[in-house]
C-alpha positions as CSV (number, residue, x, y, z in Angstrom):
1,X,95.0,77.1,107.0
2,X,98.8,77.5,106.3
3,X,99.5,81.0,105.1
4,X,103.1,82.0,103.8
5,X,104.2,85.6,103.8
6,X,106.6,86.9,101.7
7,X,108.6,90.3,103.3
8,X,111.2,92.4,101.4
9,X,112.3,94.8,103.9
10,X,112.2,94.6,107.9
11,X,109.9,97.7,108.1
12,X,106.8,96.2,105.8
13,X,105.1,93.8,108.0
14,X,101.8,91.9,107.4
15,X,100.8,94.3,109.9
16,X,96.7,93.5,111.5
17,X,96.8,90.1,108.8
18,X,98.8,88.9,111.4
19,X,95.7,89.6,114.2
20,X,93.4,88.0,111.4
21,X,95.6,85.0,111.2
22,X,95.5,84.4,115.1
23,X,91.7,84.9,115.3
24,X,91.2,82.0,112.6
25,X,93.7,80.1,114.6
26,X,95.6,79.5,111.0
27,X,99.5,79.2,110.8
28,X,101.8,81.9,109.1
29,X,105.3,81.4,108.2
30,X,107.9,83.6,106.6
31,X,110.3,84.5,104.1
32,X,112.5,86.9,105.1
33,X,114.4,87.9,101.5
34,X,116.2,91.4,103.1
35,X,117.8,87.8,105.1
36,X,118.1,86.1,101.7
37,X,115.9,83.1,103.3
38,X,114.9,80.4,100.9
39,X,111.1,79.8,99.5
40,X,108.9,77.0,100.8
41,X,107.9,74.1,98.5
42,X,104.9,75.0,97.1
43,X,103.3,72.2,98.8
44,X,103.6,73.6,102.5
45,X,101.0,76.6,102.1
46,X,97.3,77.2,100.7
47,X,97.8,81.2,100.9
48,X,100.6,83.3,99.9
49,X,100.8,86.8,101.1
50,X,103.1,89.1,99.3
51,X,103.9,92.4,101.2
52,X,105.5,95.9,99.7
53,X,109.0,97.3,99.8
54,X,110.2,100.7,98.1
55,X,112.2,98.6,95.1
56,X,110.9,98.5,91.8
57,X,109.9,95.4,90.1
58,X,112.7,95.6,87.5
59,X,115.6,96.2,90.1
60,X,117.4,93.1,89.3
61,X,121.2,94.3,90.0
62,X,120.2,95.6,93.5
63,X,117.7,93.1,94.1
64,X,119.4,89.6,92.9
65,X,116.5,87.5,94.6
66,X,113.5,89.1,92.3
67,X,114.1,87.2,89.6
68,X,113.6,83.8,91.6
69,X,110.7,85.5,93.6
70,X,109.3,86.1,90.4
71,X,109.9,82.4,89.4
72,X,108.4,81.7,92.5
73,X,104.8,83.3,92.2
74,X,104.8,81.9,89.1
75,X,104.7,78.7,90.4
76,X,102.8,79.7,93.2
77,X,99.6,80.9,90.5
78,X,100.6,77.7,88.4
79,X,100.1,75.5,91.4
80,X,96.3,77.1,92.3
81,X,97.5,78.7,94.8
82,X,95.7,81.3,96.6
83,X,97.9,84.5,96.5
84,X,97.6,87.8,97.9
85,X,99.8,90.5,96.6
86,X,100.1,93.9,98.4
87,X,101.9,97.4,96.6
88,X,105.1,95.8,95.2
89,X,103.5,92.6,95.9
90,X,100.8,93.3,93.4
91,X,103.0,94.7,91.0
92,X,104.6,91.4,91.1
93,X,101.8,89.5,90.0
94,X,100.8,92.3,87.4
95,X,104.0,91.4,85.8
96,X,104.1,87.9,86.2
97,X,100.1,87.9,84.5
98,X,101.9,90.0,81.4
99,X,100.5,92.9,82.3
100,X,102.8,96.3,81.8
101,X,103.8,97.9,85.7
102,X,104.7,101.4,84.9
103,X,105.6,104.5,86.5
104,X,102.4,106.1,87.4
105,X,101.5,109.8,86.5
106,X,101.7,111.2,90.1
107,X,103.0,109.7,93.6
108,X,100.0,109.1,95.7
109,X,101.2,108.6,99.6
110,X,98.8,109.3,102.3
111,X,95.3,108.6,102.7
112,X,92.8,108.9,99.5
113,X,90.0,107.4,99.2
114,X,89.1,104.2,96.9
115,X,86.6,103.6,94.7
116,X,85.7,99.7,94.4
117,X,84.4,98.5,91.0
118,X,80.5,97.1,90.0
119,X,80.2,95.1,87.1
120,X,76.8,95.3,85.5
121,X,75.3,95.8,89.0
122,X,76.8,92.3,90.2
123,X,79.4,92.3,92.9
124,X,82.6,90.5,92.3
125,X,82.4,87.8,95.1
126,X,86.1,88.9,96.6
127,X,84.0,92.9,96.8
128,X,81.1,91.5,99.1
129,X,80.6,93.4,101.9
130,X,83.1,96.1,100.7
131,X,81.8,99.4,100.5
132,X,82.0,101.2,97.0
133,X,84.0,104.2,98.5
134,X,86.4,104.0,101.4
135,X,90.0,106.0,102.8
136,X,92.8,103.5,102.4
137,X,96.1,104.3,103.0
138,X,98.6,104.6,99.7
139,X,101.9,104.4,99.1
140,X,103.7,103.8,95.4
141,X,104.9,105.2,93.1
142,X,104.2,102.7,90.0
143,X,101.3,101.0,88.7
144,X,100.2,98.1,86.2
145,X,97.9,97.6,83.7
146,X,95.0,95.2,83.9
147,X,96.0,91.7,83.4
148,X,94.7,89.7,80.9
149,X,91.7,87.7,82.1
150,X,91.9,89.4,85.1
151,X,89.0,92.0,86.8
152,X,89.6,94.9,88.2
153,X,88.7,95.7,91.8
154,X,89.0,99.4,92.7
155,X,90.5,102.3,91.4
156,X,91.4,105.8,92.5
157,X,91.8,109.5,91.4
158,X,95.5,109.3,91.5
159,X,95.4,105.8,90.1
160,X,93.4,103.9,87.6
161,X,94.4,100.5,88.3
162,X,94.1,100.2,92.5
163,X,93.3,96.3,92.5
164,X,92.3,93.2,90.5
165,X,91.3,89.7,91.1
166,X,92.3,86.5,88.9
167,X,90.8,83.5,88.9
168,X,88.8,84.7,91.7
169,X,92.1,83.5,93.7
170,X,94.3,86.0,92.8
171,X,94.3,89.4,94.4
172,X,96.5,92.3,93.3
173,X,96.0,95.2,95.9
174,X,97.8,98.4,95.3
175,X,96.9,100.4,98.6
176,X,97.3,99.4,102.2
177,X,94.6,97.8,104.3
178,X,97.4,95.7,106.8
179,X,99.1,99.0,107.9
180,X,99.2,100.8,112.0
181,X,100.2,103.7,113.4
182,X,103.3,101.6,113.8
183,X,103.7,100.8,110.2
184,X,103.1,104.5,108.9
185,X,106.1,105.4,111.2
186,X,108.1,103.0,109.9
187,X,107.8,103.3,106.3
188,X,108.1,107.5,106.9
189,X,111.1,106.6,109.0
190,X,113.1,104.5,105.8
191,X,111.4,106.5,102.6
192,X,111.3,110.5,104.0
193,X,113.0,111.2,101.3
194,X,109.5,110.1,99.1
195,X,107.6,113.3,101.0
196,X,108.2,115.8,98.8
197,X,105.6,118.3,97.1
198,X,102.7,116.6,95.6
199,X,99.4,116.8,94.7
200,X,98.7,113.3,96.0
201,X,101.7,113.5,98.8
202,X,100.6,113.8,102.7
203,X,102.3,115.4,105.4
204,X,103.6,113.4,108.2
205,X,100.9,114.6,110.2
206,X,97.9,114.4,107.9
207,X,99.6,110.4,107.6
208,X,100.0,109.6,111.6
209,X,97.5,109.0,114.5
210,X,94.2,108.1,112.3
211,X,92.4,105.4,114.6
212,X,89.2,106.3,113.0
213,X,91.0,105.1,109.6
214,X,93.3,102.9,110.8
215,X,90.2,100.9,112.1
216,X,88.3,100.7,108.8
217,X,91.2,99.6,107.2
218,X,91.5,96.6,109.2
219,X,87.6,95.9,109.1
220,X,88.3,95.9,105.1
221,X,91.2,94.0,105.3
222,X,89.6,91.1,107.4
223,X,86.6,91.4,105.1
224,X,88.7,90.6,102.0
225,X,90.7,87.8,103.6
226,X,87.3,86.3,105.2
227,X,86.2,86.6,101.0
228,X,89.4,85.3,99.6
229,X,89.2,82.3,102.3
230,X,86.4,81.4,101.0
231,X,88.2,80.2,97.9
232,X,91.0,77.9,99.7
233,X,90.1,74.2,100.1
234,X,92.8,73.3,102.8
């Protein structure tokens, strides 16, 4: 399978997706827009991956390209493409859907847990094998509405809206299942600023060295990519 990842800053990686894309023997290539690289033709990938980044989805001044990223997914979903949108990358697609992304009553950084959805006692086919309660790590500061004809996935305390699938191809997660110890110190390193006091706002100690966590996360994570492959006729 060809997978395409789209990154918006150098310190948001596809983090252990890039361990699931090497055990599936798949092939992942990049836009780099912090490099102001060029998209693909829509043609040249069955998955697109779109990470986080600490702009909002509105920043058009400071953020030139997010109007032709935007243009882009768009496309992306028009062409049946499978997409998988991650923080900013699912508020992204919220918008793009016509759903309304929002500042969200409260921060929520650190690790809280999630809560997936069951519909009328039937699991959502992207949900199988995914327990209904589990820690993920979190960090935003907006959210989004449902989208029209879309389903919702999981939800938290802090955060109504924590995920949604559309089409059963598109997948809108607001947490983070990709991240590592790594990752946590690299987004701390660029938005410290962000750790002020909160009821939903970790210390930088409650948010580093969690292999217990850190391992579930990426046991969810490949679980929802081996669901979402599923999907992809490549």
């Amino acid at each position: 399978m060809k997978i395409h990842c789209i990154r918006h800053v150098n310190f948001e990686t596809p983090g252990t997706i890039t361990e699931w894309i090497e055990r599936k023997n798949h092939f992942l290539s990049t836009t780099h827009l912090y490099e102001n690289e060029s998209f693909p033709e829509i043609n040249t990938f069955d998955l697109l991956i779109v990470m986080g980044g600490p702009m909002n989805i509105y920043e058009y001044e400071k953020y030139p390209w997010l109007r032709e990223e935007k243009a882009f997914l768009e496309k992306a979903i028009a062409g049946r493409k499978a997409v998988l949108g991650i923080c900013l990358g699912a508020q992204l697609l919220a918008d793009i859907l016509k759903a309304e992304v929002f500042k969200n009553d409260s921060k929520e950084i650190g690790w809280f847990p999630v809560f997936a959805e069951r519909t009328e006692k039937a699991e959502i086919p992207l949900l199988e094998g995914i327990p209904e309660k589990f820690l993920a790590f979190h960090w935003h500061g907006d959210t989004f509405s449902l989208p029209g004809g879309a389903k919702k996935l999981f939800e938290s305390e802090a955060c109504k809206n924590q995920g949604f699938t559309y089409e059963n191809r598109v997948v809108g997660l607001q947490f983070h299942l990709e991240m590592s110890n790594e990752t946590i110190g690299n987004v701390i390193e660029n938005c410290r600023d962000e750790l002020v006091e909160g009821r939903y706002i970790q210390k930088e100690d409650e948010m580093l060295n969690r292999p217990d966590l850190l391992k579930e996360s990426e046991q969810l994570m490949f679980r929802l990519l081996d669901n979402l492959e599923k999907t992809i006729t490549y």
